[in-house]
N, C-alpha and C positions, 0 to 999 in steps of 0.2 A: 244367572251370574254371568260377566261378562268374562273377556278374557283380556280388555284393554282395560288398563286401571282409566280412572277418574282423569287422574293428573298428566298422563300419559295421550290425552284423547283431542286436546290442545294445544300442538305443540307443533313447530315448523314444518320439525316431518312426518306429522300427522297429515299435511295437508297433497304431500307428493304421492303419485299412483303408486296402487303396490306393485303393481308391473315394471315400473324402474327401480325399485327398491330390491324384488325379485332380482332384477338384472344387475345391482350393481354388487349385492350380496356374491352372486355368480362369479363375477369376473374377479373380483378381491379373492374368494374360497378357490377358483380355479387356478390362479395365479402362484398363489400361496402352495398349491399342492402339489406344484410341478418340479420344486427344487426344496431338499429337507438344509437350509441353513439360519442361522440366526439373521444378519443381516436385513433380507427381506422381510421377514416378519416383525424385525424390531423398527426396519422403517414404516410399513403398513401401521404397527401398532402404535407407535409415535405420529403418526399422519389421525389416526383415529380421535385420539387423545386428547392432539391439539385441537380440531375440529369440532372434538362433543361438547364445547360450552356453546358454540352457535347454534347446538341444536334445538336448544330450551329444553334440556331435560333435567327432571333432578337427580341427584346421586342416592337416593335413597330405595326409590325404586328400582334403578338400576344395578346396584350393588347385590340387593334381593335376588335376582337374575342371574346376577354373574358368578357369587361365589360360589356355586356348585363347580362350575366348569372352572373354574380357578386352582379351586382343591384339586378337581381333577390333574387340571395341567400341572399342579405341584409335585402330586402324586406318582404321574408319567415321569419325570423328568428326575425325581428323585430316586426311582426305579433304574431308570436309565442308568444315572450315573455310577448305580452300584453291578448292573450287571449288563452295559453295554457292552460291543464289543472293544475290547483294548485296543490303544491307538497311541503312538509318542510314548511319552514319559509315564511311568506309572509309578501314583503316589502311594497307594496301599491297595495292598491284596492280602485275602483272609479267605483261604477257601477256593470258593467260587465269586467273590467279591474283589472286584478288579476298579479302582480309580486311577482313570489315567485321562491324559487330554481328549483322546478320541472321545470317551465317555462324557465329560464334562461338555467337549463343546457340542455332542449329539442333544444331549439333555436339556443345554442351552436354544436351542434349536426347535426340539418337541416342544418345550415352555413355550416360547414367545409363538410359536407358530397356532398352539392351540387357541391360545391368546385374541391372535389378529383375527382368526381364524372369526369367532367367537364374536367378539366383543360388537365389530360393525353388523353382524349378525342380528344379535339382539338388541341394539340401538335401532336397526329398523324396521324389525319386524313386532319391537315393543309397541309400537306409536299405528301400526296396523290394524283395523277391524276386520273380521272376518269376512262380514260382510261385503265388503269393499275388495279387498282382492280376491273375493267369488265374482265378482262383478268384472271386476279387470280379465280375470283367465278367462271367463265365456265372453269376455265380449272384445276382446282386445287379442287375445293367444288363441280364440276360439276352439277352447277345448270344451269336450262335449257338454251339454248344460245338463244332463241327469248326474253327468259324475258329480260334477263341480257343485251343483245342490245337493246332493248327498252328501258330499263332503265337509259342506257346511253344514250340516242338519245334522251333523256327527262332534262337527266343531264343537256346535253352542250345547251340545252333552257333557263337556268334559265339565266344567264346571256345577253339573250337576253329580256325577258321578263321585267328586268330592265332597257333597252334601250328602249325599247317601252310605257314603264312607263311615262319616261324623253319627251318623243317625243311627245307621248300623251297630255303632261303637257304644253307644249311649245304651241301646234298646236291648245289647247281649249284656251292656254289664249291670243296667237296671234287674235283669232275671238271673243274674248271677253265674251266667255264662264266663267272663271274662273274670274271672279272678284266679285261675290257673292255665297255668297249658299257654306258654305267650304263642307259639310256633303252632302249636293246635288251633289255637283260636286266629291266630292270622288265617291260616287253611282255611279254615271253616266261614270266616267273613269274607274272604277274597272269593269264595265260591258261590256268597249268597247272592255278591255285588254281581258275580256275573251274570248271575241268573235274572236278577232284575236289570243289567242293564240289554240281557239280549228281549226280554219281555218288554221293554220301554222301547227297544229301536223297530221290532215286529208293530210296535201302534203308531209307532212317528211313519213309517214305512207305508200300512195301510191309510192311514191318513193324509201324507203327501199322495201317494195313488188317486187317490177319492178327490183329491181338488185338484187334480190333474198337472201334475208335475212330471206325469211321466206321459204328456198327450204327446203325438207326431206331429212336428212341423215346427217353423221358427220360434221362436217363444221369447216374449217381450221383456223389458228389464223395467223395474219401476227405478232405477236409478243409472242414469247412462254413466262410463268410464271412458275416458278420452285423454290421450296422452297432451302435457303441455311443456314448453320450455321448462319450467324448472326442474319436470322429469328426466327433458334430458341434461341438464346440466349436473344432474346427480350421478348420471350415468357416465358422465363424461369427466366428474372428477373421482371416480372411481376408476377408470381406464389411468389416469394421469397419476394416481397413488399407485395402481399395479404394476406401470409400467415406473416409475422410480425405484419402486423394490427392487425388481428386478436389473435396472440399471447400476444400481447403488450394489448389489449384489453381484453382479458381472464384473465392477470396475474393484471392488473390495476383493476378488476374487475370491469369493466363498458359496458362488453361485453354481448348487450340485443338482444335475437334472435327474430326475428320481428316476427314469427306467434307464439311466446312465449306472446307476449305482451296481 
């Protein structure tokens, strides 16, 4: 099973290194995290926005992706606004439940930031193969080449380990295991999976050993990774988004440096 869909493996930013992609995640997430106001993260995420139709992606897979971390950010921000700290004018208080502007515009802030955060995130790292930015980090970041294949030999499990889930699920309640006890029977399956997936990484493990993936010395790539222009122009409109948040957030005056706080 892969972990790039079909539709996703075609597509503009399919073809850019993961190593600028890497990078420009970076600087958007780092930029983002250095001042908590809405501003910034509503220009980022308005800059995103407008830009994902040039990406060729569809919104179907996409949306797939996003609304976990959506709810989430719903969930933060809703949280927020009932038990931020009080700040200006305060609309209702019940308790320990305080609405006030402080609160709303914190809220307002957590929302879109998670958001921005997020969203160019998983627009570039959807269109990624594993493969490929294992190829990038050893051979471009030149980080060690046993982690980086382990890493990936661990990747291309995940998708299995969700097939063994399913199979697991079938096989206790074909024997009539699963008809009571949902919390027992979660325990009892999450412990089978782990046992078989540490028994599957112990053969993957002896077996990359045995074809020599963990020999001394250089070691060859069957597919070379080499950075080109349009890497870095991804990289470079990414610095150009991060630095208008930030500008746009300085000249709005809403621009708060978080170890200022």
């Amino acid at each position: 099973m892969t972990l790039v869909d079909a539709d996703l493996r075609h597509t503009r930013l399919s073809r850019i290194n993961p190593v600028a992609k890497l990078a420009a995640a970076g600087i958007l997430s780092i930029t983002l995290l250095l001042s908590i106001d809405p501003v910034s993260a509503g220009v980022t995420l308005a800059a995103t926005l407008l830009l994902l139709p040039f990406a060729g992606l569809r919104w179907r897979p996409l949306w797939m992706r996003m609304w976990p971390i959506a709810l989430g950010a719903l969930i933060a921000g809703a949280a927020t606004v009932l038990y931020g700290r009080p700040d200006g004018e305060i609309y209702l208080q019940w308790g320990i439940l305080r609405v006030s502007d402080g609160s709303i515009d914190l809220a307002l802030s957590i929302f879109l930031r998670v958001l921005a955060i997020a969203l160019p995130s998983v627009i570039l790292f959807a269109t990624t193969d594993p493969t490929d930015l294992a190829d990038g980090l050893a051979q471009i970041l030149r980080l060690p080449a046993r982690f980086v294949v382990g890493a990936l030999a661990g990747l291309r499990l995940v998708g299995l380990l969700v097939e063994d889930w399913r199979e697991l699920s079938l096989a206790r309640r074909a024997r009539g295991v699963a008809d009571a006890g949902r919390l027992r029977r979660f325990a009892g399956q999450a412990f089978a999976l782990f046992v078989l997936a540490i028994r599957r990484g112990t053969k993957l493990a002896t077996a990359m050993e045995a074809r020599g993936f963990d020999a001394v010395g250089p070691r060859t790539w069957a597919r070379p990774s080499r950075l080109q222009w349009r890497d870095a122009g991804l990289v470079a409109l990414a610095a150009a988004i991060a630095a208008a948040s930030v500008v746009a957030a300085v000249a709005a005056g809403t621009w708060r440096f978080i170890l200022g706080l």
